[in-house]
mmCIF file as Biopython writes it, N, C-alpha, C and O atoms, coordinates in Angstrom:
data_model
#
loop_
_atom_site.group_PDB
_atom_site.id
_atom_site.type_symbol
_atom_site.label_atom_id
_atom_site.label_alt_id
_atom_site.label_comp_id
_atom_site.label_asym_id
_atom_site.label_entity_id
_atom_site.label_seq_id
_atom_site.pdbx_PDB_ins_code
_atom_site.Cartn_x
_atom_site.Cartn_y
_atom_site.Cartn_z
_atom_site.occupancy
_atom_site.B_iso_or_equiv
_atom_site.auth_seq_id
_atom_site.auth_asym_id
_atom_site.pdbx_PDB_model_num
ATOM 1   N N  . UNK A ? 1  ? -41.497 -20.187 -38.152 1.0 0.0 1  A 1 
ATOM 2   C CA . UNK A ? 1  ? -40.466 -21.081 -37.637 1.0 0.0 1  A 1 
ATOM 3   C C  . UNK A ? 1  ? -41.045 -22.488 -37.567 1.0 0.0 1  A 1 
ATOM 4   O O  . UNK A ? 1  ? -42.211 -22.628 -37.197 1.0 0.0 1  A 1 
ATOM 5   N N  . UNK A ? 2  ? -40.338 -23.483 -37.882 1.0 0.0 2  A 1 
ATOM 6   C CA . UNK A ? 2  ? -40.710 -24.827 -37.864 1.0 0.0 2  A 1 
ATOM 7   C C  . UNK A ? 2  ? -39.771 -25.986 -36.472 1.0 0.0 2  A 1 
ATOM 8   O O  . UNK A ? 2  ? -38.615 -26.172 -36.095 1.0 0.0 2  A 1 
ATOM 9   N N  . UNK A ? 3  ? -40.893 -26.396 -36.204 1.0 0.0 3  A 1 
ATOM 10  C CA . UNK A ? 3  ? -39.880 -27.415 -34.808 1.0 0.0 3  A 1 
ATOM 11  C C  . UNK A ? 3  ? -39.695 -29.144 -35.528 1.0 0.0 3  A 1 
ATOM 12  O O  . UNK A ? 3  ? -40.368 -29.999 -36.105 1.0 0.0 3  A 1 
ATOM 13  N N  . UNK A ? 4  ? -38.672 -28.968 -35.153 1.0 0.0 4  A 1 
ATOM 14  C CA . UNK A ? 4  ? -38.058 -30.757 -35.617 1.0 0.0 4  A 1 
ATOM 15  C C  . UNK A ? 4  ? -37.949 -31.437 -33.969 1.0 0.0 4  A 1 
ATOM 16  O O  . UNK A ? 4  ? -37.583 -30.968 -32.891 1.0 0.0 4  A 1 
ATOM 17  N N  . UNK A ? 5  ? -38.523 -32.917 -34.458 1.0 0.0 5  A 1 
ATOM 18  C CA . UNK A ? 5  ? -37.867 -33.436 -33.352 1.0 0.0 5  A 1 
ATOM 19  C C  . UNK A ? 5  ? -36.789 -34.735 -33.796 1.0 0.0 5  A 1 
ATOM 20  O O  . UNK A ? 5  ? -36.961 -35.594 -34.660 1.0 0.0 5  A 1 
ATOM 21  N N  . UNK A ? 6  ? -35.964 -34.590 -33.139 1.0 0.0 6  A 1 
ATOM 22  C CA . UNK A ? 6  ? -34.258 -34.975 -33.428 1.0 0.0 6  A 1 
ATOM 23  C C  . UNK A ? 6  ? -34.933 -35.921 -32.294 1.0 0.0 6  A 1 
ATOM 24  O O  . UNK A ? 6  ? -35.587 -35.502 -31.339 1.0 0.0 6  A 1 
ATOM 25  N N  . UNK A ? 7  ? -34.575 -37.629 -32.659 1.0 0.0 7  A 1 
ATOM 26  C CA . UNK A ? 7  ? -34.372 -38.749 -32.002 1.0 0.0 7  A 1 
ATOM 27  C C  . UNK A ? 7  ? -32.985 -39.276 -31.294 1.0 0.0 7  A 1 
ATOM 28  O O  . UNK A ? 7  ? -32.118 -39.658 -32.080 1.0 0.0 7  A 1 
ATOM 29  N N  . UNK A ? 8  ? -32.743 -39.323 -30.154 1.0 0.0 8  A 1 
ATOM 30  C CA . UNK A ? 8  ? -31.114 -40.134 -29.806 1.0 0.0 8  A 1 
ATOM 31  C C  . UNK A ? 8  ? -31.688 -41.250 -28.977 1.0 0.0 8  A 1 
ATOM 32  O O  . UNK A ? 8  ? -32.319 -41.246 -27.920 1.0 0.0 8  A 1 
ATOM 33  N N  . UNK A ? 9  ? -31.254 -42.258 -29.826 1.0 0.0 9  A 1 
ATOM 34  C CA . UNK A ? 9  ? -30.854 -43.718 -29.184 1.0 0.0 9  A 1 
ATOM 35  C C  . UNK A ? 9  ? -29.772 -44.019 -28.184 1.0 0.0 9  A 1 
ATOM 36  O O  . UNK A ? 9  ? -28.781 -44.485 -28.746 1.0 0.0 9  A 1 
ATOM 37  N N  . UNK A ? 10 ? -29.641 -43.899 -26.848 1.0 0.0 10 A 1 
ATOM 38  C CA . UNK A ? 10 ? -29.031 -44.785 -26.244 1.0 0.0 10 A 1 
ATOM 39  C C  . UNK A ? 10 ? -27.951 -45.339 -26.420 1.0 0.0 10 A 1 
ATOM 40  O O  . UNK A ? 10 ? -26.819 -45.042 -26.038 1.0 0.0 10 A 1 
ATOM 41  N N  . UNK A ? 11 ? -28.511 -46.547 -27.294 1.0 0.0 11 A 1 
ATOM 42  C CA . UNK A ? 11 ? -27.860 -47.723 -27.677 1.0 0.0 11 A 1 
ATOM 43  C C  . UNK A ? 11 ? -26.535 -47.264 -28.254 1.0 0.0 11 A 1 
ATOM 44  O O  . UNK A ? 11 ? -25.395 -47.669 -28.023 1.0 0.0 11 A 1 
ATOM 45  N N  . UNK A ? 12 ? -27.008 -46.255 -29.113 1.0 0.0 12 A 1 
ATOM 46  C CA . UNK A ? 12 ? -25.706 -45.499 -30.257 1.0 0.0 12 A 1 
ATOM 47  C C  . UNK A ? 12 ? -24.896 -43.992 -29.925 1.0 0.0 12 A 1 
ATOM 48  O O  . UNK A ? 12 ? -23.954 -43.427 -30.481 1.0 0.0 12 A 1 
ATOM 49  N N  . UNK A ? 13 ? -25.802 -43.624 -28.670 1.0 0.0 13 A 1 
ATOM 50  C CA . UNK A ? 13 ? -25.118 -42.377 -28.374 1.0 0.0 13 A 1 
ATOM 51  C C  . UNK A ? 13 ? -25.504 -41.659 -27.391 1.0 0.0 13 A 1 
ATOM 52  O O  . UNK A ? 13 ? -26.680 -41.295 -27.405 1.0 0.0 13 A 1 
ATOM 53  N N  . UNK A ? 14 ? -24.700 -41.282 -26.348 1.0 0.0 14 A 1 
ATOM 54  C CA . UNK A ? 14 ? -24.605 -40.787 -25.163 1.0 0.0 14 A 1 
ATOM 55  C C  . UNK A ? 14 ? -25.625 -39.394 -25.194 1.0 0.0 14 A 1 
ATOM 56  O O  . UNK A ? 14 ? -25.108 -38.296 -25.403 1.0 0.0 14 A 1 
ATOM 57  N N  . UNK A ? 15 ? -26.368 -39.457 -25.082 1.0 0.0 15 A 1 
ATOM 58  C CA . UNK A ? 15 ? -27.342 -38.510 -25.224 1.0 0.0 15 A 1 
ATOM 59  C C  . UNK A ? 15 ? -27.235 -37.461 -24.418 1.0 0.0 15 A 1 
ATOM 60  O O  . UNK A ? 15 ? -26.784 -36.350 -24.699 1.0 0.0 15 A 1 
ATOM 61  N N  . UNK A ? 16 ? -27.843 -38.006 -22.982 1.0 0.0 16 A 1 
ATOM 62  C CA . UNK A ? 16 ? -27.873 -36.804 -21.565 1.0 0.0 16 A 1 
ATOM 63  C C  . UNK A ? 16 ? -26.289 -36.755 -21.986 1.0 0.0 16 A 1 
ATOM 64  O O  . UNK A ? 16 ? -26.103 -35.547 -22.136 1.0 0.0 16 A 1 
ATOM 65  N N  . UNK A ? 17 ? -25.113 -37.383 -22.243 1.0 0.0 17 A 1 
ATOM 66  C CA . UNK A ? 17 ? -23.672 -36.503 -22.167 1.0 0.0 17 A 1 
ATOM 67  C C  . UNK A ? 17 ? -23.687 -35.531 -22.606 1.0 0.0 17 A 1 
ATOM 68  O O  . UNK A ? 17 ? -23.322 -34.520 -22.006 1.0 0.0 17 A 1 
ATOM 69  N N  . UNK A ? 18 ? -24.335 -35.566 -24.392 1.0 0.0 18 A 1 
ATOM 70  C CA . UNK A ? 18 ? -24.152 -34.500 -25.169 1.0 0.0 18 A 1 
ATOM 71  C C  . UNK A ? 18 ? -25.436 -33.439 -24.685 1.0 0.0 18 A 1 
ATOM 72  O O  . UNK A ? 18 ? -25.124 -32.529 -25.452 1.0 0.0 18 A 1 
ATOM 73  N N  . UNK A ? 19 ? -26.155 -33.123 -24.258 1.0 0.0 19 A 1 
ATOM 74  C CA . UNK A ? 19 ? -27.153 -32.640 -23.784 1.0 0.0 19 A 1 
ATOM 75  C C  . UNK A ? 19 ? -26.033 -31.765 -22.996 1.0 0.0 19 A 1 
ATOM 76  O O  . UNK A ? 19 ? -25.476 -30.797 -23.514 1.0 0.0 19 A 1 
ATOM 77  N N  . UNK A ? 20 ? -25.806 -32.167 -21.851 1.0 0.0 20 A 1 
ATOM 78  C CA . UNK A ? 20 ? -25.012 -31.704 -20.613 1.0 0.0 20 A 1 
ATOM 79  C C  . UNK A ? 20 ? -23.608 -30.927 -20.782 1.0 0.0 20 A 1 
ATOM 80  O O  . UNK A ? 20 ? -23.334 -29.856 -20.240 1.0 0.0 20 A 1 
ATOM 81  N N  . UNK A ? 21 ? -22.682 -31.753 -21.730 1.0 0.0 21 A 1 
ATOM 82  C CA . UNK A ? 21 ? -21.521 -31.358 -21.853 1.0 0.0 21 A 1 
ATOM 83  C C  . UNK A ? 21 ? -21.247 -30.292 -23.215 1.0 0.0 21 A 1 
ATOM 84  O O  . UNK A ? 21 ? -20.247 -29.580 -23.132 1.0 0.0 21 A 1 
ATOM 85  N N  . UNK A ? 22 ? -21.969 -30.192 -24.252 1.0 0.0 22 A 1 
ATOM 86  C CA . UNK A ? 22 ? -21.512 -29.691 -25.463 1.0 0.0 22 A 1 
ATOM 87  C C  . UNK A ? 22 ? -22.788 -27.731 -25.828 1.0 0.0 22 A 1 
ATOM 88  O O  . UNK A ? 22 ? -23.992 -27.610 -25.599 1.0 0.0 22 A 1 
ATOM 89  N N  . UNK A ? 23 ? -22.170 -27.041 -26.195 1.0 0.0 23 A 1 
ATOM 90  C CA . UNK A ? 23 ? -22.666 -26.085 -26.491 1.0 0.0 23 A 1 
ATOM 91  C C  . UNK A ? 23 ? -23.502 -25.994 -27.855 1.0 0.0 23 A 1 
ATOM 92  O O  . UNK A ? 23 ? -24.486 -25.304 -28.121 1.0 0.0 23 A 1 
ATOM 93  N N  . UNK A ? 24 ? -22.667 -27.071 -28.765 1.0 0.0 24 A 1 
ATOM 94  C CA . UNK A ? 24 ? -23.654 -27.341 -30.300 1.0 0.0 24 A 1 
ATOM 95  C C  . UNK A ? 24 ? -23.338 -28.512 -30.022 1.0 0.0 24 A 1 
ATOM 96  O O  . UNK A ? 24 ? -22.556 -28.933 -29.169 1.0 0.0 24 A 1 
ATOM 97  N N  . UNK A ? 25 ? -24.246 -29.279 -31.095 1.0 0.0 25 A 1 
ATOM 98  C CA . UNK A ? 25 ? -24.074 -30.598 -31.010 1.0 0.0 25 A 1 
ATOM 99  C C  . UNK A ? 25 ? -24.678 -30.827 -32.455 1.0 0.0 25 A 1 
ATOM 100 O O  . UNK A ? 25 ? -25.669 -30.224 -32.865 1.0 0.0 25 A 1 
ATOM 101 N N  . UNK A ? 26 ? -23.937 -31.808 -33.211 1.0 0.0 26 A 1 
ATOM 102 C CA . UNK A ? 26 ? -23.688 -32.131 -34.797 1.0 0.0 26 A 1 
ATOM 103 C C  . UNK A ? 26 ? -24.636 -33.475 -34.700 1.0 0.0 26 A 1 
ATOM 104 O O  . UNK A ? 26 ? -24.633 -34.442 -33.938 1.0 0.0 26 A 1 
ATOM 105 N N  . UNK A ? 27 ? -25.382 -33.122 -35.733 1.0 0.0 27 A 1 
ATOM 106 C CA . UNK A ? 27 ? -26.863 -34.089 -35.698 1.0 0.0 27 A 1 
ATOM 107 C C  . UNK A ? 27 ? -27.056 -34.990 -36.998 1.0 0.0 27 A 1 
ATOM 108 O O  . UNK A ? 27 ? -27.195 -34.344 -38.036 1.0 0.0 27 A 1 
ATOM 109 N N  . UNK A ? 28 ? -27.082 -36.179 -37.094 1.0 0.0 28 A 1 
ATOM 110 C CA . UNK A ? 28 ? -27.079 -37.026 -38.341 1.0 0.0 28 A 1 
ATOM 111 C C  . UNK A ? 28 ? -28.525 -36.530 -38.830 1.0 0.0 28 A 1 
ATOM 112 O O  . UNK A ? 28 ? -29.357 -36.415 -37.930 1.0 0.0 28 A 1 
ATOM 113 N N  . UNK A ? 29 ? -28.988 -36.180 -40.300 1.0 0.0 29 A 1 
ATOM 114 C CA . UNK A ? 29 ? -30.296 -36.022 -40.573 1.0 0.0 29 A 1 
ATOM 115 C C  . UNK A ? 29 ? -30.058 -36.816 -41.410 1.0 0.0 29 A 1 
ATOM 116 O O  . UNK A ? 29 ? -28.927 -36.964 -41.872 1.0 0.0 29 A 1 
ATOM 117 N N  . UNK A ? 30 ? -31.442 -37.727 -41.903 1.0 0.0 30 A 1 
ATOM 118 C CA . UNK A ? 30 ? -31.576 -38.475 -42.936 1.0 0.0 30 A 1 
ATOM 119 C C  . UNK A ? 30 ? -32.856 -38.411 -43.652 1.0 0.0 30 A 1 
ATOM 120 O O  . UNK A ? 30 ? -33.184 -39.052 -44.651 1.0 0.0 30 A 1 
ATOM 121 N N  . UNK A ? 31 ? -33.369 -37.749 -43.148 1.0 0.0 31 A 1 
ATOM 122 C CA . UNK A ? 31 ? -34.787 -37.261 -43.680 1.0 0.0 31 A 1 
ATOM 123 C C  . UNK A ? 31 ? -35.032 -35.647 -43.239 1.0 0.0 31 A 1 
ATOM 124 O O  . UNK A ? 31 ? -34.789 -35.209 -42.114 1.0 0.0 31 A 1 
ATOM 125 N N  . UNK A ? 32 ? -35.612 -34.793 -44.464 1.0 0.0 32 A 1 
ATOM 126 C CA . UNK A ? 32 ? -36.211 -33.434 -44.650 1.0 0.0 32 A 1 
ATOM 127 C C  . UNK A ? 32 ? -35.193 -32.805 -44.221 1.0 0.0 32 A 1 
ATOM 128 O O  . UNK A ? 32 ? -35.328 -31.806 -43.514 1.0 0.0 32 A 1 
ATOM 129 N N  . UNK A ? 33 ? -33.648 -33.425 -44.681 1.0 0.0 33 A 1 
ATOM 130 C CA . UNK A ? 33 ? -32.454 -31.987 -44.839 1.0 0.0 33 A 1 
ATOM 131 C C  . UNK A ? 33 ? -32.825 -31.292 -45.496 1.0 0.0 33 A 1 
ATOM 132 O O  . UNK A ? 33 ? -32.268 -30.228 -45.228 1.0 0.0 33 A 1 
ATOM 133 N N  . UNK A ? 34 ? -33.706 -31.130 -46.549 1.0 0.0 34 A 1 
ATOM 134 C CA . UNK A ? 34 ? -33.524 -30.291 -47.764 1.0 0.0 34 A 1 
ATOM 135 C C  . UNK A ? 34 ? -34.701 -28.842 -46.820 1.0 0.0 34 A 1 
ATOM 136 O O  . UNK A ? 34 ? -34.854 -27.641 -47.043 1.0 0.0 34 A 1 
ATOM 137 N N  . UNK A ? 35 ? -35.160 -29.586 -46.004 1.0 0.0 35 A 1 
ATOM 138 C CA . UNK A ? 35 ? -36.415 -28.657 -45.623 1.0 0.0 35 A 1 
ATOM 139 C C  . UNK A ? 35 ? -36.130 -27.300 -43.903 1.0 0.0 35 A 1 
ATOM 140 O O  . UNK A ? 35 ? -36.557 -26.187 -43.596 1.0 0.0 35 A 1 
ATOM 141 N N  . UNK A ? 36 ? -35.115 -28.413 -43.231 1.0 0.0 36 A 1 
ATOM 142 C CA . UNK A ? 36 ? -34.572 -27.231 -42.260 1.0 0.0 36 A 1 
ATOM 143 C C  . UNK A ? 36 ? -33.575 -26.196 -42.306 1.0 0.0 36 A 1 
ATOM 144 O O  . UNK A ? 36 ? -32.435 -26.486 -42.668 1.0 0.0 36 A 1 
ATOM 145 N N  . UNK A ? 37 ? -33.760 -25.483 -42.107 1.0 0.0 37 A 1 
ATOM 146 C CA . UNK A ? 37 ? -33.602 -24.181 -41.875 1.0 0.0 37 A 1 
ATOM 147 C C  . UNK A ? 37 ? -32.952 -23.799 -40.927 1.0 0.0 37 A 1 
ATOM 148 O O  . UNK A ? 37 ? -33.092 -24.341 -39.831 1.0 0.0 37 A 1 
ATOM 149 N N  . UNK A ? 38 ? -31.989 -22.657 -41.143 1.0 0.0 38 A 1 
ATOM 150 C CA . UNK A ? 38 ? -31.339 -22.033 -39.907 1.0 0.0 38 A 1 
ATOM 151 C C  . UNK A ? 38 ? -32.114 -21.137 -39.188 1.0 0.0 38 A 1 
ATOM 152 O O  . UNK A ? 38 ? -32.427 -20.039 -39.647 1.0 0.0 38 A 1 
ATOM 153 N N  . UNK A ? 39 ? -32.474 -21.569 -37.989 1.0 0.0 39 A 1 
ATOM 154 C CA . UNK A ? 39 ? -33.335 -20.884 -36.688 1.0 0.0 39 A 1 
ATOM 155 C C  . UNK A ? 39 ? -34.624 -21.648 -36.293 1.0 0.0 39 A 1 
ATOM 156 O O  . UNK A ? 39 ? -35.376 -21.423 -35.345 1.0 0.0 39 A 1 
ATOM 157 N N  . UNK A ? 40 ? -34.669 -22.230 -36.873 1.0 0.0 40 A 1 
ATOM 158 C CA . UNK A ? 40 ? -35.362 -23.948 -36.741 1.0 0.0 40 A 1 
ATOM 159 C C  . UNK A ? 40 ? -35.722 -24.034 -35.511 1.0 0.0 40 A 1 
ATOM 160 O O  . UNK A ? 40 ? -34.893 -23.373 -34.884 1.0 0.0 40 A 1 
ATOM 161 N N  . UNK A ? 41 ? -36.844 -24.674 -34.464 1.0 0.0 41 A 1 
ATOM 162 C CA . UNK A ? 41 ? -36.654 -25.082 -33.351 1.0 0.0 41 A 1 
ATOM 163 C C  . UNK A ? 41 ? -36.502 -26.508 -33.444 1.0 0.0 41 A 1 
ATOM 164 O O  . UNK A ? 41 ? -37.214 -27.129 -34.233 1.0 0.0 41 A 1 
ATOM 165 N N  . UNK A ? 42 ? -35.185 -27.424 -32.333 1.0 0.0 42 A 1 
ATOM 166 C CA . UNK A ? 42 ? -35.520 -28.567 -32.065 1.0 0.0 42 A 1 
ATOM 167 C C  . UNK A ? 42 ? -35.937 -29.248 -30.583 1.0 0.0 42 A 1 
ATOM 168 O O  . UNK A ? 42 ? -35.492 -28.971 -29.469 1.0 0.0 42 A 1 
ATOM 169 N N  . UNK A ? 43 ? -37.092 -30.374 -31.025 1.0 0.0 43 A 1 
ATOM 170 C CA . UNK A ? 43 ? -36.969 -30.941 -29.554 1.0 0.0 43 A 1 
ATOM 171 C C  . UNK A ? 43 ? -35.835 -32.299 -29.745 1.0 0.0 43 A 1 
ATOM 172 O O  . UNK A ? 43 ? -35.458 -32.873 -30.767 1.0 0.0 43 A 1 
ATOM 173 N N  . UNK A ? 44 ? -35.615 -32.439 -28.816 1.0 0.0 44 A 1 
ATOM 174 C CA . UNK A ? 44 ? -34.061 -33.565 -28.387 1.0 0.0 44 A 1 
ATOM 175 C C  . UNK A ? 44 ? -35.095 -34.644 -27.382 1.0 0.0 44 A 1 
ATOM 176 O O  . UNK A ? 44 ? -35.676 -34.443 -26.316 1.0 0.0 44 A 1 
ATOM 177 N N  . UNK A ? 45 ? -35.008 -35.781 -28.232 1.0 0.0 45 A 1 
ATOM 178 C CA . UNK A ? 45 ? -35.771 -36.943 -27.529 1.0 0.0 45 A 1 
ATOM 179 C C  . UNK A ? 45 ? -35.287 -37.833 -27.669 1.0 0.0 45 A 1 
ATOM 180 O O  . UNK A ? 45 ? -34.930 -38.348 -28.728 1.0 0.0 45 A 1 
ATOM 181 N N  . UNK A ? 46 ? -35.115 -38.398 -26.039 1.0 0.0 46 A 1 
ATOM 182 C CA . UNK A ? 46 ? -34.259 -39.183 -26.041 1.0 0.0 46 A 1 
ATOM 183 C C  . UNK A ? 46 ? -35.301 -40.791 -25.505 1.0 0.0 46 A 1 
ATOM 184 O O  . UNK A ? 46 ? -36.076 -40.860 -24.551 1.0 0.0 46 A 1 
ATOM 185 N N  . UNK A ? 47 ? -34.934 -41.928 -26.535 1.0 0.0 47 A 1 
ATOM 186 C CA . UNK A ? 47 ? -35.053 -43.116 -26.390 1.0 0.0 47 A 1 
ATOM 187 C C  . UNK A ? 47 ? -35.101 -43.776 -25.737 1.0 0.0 47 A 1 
ATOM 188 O O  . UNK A ? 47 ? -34.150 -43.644 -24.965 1.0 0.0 47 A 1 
ATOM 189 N N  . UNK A ? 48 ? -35.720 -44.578 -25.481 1.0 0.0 48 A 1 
ATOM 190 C CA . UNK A ? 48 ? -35.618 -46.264 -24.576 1.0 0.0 48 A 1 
ATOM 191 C C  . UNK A ? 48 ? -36.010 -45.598 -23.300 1.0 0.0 48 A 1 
ATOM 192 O O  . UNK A ? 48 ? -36.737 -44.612 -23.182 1.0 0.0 48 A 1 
ATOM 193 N N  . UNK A ? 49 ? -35.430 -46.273 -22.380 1.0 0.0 49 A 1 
ATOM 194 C CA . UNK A ? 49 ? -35.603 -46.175 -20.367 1.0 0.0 49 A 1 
ATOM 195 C C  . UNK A ? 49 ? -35.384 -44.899 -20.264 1.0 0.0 49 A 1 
ATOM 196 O O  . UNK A ? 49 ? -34.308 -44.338 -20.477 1.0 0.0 49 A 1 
ATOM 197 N N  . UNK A ? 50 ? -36.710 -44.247 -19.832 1.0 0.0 50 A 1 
ATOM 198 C CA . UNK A ? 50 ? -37.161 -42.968 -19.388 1.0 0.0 50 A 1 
ATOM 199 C C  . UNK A ? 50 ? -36.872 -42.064 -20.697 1.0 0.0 50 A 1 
ATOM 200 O O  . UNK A ? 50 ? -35.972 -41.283 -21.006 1.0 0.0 50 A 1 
ATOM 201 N N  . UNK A ? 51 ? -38.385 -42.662 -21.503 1.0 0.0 51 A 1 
ATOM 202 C CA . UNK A ? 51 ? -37.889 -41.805 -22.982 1.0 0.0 51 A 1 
ATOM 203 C C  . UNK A ? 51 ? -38.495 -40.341 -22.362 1.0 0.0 51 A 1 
ATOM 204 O O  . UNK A ? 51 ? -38.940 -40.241 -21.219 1.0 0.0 51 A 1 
ATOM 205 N N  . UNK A ? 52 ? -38.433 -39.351 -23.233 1.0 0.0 52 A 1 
ATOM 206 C CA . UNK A ? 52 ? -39.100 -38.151 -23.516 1.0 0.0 52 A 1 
ATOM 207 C C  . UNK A ? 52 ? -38.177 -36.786 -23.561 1.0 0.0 52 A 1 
ATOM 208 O O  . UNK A ? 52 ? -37.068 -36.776 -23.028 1.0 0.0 52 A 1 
ATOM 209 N N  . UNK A ? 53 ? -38.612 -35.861 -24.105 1.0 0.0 53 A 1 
ATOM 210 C CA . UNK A ? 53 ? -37.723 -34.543 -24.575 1.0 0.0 53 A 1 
ATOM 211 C C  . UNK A ? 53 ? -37.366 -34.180 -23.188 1.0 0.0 53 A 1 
ATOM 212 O O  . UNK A ? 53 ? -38.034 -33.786 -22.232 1.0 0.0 53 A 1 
ATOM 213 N N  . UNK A ? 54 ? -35.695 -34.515 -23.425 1.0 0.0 54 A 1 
ATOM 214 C CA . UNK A ? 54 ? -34.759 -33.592 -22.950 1.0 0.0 54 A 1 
ATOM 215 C C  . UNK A ? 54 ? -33.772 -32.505 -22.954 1.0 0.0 54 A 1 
ATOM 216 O O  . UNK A ? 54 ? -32.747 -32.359 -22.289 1.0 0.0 54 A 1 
ATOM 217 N N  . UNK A ? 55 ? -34.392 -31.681 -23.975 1.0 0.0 55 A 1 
ATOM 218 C CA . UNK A ? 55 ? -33.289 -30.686 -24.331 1.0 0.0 55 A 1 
ATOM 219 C C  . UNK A ? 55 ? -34.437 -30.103 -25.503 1.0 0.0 55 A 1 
ATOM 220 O O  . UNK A ? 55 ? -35.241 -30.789 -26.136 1.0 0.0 55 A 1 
ATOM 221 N N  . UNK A ? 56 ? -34.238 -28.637 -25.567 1.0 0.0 56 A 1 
ATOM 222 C CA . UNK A ? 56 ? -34.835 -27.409 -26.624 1.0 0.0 56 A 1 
ATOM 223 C C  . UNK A ? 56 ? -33.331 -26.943 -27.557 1.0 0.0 56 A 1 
ATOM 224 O O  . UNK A ? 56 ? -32.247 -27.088 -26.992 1.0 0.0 56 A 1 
ATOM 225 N N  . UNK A ? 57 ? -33.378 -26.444 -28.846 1.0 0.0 57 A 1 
ATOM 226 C CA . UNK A ? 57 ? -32.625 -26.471 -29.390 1.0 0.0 57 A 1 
ATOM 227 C C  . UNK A ? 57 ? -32.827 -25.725 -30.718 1.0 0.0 57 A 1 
ATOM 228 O O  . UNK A ? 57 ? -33.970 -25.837 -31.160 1.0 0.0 57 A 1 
ATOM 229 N N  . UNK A ? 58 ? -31.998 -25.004 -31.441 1.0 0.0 58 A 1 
ATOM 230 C CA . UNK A ? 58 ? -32.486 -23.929 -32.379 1.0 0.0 58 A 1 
ATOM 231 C C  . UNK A ? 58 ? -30.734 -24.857 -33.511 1.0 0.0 58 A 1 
ATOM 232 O O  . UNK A ? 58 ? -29.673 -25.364 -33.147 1.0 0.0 58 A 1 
ATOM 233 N N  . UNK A ? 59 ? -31.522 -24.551 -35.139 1.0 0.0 59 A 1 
ATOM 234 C CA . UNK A ? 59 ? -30.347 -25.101 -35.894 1.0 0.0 59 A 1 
ATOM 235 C C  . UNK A ? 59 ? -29.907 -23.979 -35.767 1.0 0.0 59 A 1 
ATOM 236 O O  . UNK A ? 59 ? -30.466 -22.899 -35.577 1.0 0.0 59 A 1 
ATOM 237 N N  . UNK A ? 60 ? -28.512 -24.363 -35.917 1.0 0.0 60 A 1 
ATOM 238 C CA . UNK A ? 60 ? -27.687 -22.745 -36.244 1.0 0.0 60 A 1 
ATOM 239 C C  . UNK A ? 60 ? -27.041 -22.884 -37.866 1.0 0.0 60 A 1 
ATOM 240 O O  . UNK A ? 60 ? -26.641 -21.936 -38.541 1.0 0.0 60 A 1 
ATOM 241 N N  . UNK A ? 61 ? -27.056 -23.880 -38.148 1.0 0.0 61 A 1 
ATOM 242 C CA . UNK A ? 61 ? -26.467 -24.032 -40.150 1.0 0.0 61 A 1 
ATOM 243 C C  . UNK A ? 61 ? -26.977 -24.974 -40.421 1.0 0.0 61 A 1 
ATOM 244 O O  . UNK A ? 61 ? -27.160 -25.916 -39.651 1.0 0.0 61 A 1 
ATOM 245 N N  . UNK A ? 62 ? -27.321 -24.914 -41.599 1.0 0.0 62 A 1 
ATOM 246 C CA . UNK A ? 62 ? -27.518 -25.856 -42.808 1.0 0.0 62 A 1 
ATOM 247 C C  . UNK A ? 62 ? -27.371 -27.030 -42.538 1.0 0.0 62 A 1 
ATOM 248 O O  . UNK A ? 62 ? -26.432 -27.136 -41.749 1.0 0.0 62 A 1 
ATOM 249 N N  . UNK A ? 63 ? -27.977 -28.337 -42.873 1.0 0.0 63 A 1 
ATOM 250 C CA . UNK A ? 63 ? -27.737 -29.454 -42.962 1.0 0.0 63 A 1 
ATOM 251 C C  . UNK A ? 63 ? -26.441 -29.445 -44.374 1.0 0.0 63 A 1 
ATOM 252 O O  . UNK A ? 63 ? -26.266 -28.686 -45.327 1.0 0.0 63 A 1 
ATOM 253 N N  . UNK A ? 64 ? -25.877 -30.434 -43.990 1.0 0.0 64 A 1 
ATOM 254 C CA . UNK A ? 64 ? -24.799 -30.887 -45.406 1.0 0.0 64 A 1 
ATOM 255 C C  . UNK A ? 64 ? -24.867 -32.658 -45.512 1.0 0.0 64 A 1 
ATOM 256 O O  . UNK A ? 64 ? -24.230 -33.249 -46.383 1.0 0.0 64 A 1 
#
């Protein structure tokens, strides 16, 4: 199994919301789609004022 860590900015997106409120959550990749995998681990790190991983997270499909 391989762990990704998924970046959220602040600036561009409610992070702790989606953390808190959503059961999946749809992730922009722009680098090494071709390489994750379904069952993937992710860490969720969140940006700027009081950065650091807030949230554990497994892909469940395919990047597209």
């Amino acid at each position: 199994m391989t762990y990704w860590l998924f970046q959220g900015n602040p600036k561009y997106y409610r992070i702790i919301d989606g953390i808190r409120d959503f059961e999946q959550m749809p992730w922009l990749v722009t680098r090494y789609a071709k390489d994750i995998s379904h069952g993937d681990g992710v860490l969720i790190w969140k940006s700027g004022d009081k950065a650091g991983v807030y949230a554990i997270a497994e892909i469940i499909e395919s990047p597209k």
